[in-house]
N, C-alpha and C positions, 0 to 999 in steps of 0.2 A: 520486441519487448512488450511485456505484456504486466500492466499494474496493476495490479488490484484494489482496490480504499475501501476502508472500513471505519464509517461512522462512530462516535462517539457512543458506551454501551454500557452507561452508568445499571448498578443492578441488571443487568442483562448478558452478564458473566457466559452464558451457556447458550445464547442464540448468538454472540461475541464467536465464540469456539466453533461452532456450527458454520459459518460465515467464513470464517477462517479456512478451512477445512475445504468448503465449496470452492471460492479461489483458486488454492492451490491444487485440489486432487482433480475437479472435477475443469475449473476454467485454464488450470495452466500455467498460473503465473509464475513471473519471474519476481516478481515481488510482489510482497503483501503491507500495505504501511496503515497504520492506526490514526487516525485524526483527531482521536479525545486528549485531554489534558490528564487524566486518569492513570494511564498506563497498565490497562487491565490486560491488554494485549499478553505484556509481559509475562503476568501471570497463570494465563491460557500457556502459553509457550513452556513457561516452568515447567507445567504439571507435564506435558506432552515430552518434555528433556529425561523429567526425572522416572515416568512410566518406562522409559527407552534402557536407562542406565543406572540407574538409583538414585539414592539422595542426595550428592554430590555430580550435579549435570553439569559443572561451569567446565569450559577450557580450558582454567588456571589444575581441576583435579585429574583431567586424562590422562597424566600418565599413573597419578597414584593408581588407576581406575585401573589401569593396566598390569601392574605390577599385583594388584590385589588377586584378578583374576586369570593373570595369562600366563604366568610364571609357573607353573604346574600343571599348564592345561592340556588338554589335548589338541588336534588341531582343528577338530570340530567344533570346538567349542572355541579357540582362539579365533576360527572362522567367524562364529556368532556374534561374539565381543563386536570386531571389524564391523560388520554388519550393522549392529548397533547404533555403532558409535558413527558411521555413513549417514544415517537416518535421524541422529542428533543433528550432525553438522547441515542437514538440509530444512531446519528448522530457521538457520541461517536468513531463509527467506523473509520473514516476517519481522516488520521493524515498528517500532513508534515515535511518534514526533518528539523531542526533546525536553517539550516544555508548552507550558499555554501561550506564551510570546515569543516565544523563537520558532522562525522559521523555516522551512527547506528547501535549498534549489538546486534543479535537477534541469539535465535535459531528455526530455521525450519526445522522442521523434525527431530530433534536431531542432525541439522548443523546447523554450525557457518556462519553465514552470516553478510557481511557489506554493509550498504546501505547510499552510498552517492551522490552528485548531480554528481561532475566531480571527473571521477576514477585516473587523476593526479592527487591526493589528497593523494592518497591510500599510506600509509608506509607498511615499514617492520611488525612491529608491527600488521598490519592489514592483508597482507597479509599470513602470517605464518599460523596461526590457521584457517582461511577461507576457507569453500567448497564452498561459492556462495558469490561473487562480483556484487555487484546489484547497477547499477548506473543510473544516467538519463541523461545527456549529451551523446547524440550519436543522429546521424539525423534517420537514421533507425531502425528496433528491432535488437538488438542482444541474440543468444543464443551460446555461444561458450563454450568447453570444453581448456582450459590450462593445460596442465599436469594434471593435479590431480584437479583444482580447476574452477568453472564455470564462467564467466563472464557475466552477465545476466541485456541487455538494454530494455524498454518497446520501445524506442526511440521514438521522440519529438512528436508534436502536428504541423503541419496535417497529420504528415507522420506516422500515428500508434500513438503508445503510449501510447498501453494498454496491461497488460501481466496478469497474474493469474500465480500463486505457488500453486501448492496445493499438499499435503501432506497425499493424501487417500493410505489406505491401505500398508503404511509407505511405499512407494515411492514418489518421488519425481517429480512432473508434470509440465514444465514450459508450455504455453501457450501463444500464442501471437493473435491478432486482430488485423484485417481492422480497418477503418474507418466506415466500415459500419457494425463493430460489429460481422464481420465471423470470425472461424478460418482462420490462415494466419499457422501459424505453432506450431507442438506440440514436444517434445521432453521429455523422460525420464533424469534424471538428476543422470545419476549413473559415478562412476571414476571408472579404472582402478583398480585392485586389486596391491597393492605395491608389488614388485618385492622382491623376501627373495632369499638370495644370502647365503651360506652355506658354510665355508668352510671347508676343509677334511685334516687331514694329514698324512703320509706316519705310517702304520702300521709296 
């Protein structure tokens, strides 16, 4: 499994899309999730749906989309359609968080992770079961260790705002990027071994 996060990209529409694009083509991912409150992401995706297949890119119009163009066509060209409309559906990968207070939890790697825009949000309830606190509000990347639990920023858009998770070899890889798409910093994502305290009594 391999994540991708993308910082919040108010006016930054097209280094947003760029970032995007990097992720997926070039790092791999399995998923790509947006951490703004914005939902520009969305918009990136639109244009990239509706460049594939026309103005009508939702799942609700594929079969009208079919019937408009496949019903007289050849099979070269009903080929293409398919093709297409393959290359829409793997747009699939890219998601945005739901809301500025609503949260997300996932497991990666076989951790509990919450992924929200601004980590005052975060309750008890969230934090207790959590190895990785993944937020997007923060001007810079963060990669921090908390006692036991990680705090993990892509941080915003122009300042970075691209991170990768990846989960090979069942560890845990946080990753951060420039702007111009280098490693900036990598980190292993391991805690502390919990402390077992024992105690003895007089024989």
């Amino acid at each position: 499994m391999r994540l991708g996060l993308l910082g919040p990209a108010p006016d930054h529409q097209e280094a947003l899309a760029s970032a995007a694009r990097f992720l997926w083509r070039e790092q791999g991912a399995d998923r790509v999730v947006y951490l703004g409150s914005d939902r520009i992401l969305d918009a990136v995706v639109g244009v990239w749906a509706r460049e594939l297949v026309g103005p009508r890119a939702d799942d609700f119009s594929v079969m009208a989309r079919a019937t408009e163009q496949c019903i007289n066509a050849e099979p070269q060209e009903i080929d293409a359609f398919l093709g297409r409309e393959k290359e829409r559906t793997k747009l699939r990968v890219f998601e945005s968080l739901p809301g500025e207070t609503t949260r997300s939890v996932d497991l990666i790697g076989g951790k509990v992770a919450v992924m929200l825009y601004d980590k005052a949000y975060l309750e008890e309830d969230d934090i207790l079961p959590a190895t990785l606190l993944i937020y997007g509000k923060s001007r810079r990347p963060l990669i921090k260790l908390v006692g036991r639990r990680w705090f993990l920023s892509p941080g915003s858009f122009p300042h970075h705002g691209v991170m990768m998770i990846d989960d090979a070899d069942e560890r845990l890889q946080a990753t951060t990027f420039d702007r111009d798409f280098k490693q900036s910093e990598s980190q292993q994502l391991t805690a502390p071994r919990a402390l077992r305290m024992r105690a003895t009594g007089d024989e």
